[in-house]
N, C-alpha and C positions, 0 to 999 in steps of 0.2 A: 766326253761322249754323252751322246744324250742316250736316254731308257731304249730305243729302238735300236738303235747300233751297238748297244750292250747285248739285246738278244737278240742280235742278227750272229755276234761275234761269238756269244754262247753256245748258241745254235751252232755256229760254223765248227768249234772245237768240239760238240758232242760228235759232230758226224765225223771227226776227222778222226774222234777216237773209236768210235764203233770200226770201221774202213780199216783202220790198223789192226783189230781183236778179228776182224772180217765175219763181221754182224751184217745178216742182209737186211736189205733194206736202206741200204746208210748211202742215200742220192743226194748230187747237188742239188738238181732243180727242181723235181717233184712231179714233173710233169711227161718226162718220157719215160717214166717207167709205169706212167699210170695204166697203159693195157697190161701190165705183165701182174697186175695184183692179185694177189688171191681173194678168194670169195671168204668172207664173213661164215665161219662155218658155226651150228647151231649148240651149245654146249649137252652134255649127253644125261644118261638120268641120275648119272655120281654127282657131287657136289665139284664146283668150279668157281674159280677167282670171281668170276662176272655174274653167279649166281647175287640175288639181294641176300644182306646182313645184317643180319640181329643190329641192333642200333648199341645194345650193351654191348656186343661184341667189337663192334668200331671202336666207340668210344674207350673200352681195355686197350686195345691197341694204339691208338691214339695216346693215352696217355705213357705208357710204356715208351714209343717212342719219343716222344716232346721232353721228356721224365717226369713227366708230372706224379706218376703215381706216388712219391713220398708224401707230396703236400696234402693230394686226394684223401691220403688214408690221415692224417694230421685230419683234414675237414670230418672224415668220420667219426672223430671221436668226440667232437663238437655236435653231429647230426643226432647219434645214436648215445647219446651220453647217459638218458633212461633207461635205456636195455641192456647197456653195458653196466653200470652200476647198480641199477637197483629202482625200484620208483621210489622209495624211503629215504633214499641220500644222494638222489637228483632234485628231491624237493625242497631240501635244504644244503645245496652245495652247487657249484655252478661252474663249468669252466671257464678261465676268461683267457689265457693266452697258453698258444705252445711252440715252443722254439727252441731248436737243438737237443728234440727231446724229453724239456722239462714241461710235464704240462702244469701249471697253475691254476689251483680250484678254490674259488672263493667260496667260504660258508657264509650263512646267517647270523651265527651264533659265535660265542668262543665256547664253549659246551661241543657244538658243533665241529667246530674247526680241530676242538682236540681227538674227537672220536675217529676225525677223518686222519689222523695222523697215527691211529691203533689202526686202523683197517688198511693203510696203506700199502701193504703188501697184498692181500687180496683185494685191493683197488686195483693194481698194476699188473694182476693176473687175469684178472677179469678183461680188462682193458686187453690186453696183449692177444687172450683169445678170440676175443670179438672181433679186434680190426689187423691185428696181424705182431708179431713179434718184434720189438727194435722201434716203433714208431713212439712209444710214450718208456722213457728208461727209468723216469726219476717225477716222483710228485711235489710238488712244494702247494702245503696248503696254508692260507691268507684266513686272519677273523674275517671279521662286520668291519667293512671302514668307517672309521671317526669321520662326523663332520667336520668339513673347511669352513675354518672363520676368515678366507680369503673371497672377498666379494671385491668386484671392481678390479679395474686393471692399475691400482697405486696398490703397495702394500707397505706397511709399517709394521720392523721387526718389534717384536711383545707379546705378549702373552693373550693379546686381542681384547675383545669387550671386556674380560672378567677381570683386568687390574685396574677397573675404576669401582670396584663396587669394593664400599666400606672402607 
């Protein structure tokens, strides 16, 4: 079946189920019931579906059903990661990945990365207030990464440039 006779046939079963529930409106052909339509009536001064919508409002909604909202609040803690923690140890600590939970924050320092490992529980309080409860459970925090002495796409297993010297 091609796309057109998919929603010809879609079509055909929504009406067949509205007509069984006995939903007006639910016509084959569209065209003889067109004198019996009603008038487009004006919405009143209370709030109504067809009223416009806050854009942050959609977009809640929108994510809520898609599910997106878990990921959303995961992106928050990336966004806002300044004001959740601190400007003192967002400036030397950084998030780099969060998944199932565990968020992973790289330091500058190992001085650093050890302090981040005392504070972690009011890391993860902080956190949890800010963007919501359940979305960062567990922190694992990372030094300064070591330079790679892997240049080039050959690699030779050793110890790299420093076993030729002396």
């Amino acid at each position: 079946m091609r796309g057109s006779d998919l929603a010809r046939a879609a079509l055909e079963a929504a009406r067949a189920s509205a007509k069984e529930r006995g939903v007006r409106g639910a016509r084959k052909g569209g065209t003889a019931a067109a004198g019996r339509r009603r008038r487009r009536r004006w919405s009143g001064p209370g709030p109504d579906d067809r009223d416009p919508q806050p854009l942050g409002r959609l977009a809640s909604r929108l994510a809520a059903d898609r599910g997106w909202a878990e990921r959303l609040a995961g992106g928050q803690v990336f966004a806002r990661w300044p004001k959740l923690v601190g400007e003192d140890v967002a400036e030397h600590a950084q998030p780099v990945a969060l998944s199932d939970g565990e968020l992973t924050v790289q330091a500058d320092s190992t001085a650093w990365a050890t302090q981040l490992r005392l504070l972690q529980r009011d890391l993860l309080k902080r956190i949890a207030a800010g963007v919501g409860q359940g979305v960062v459970q567990k922190l694992k925090v990372q030094g300064p990464a070591a330079p790679s002495w892997r240049y080039g796409p050959r690699h030779v297993p050793g110890r790299g440039p420093r076993d030729t010297y002396g």
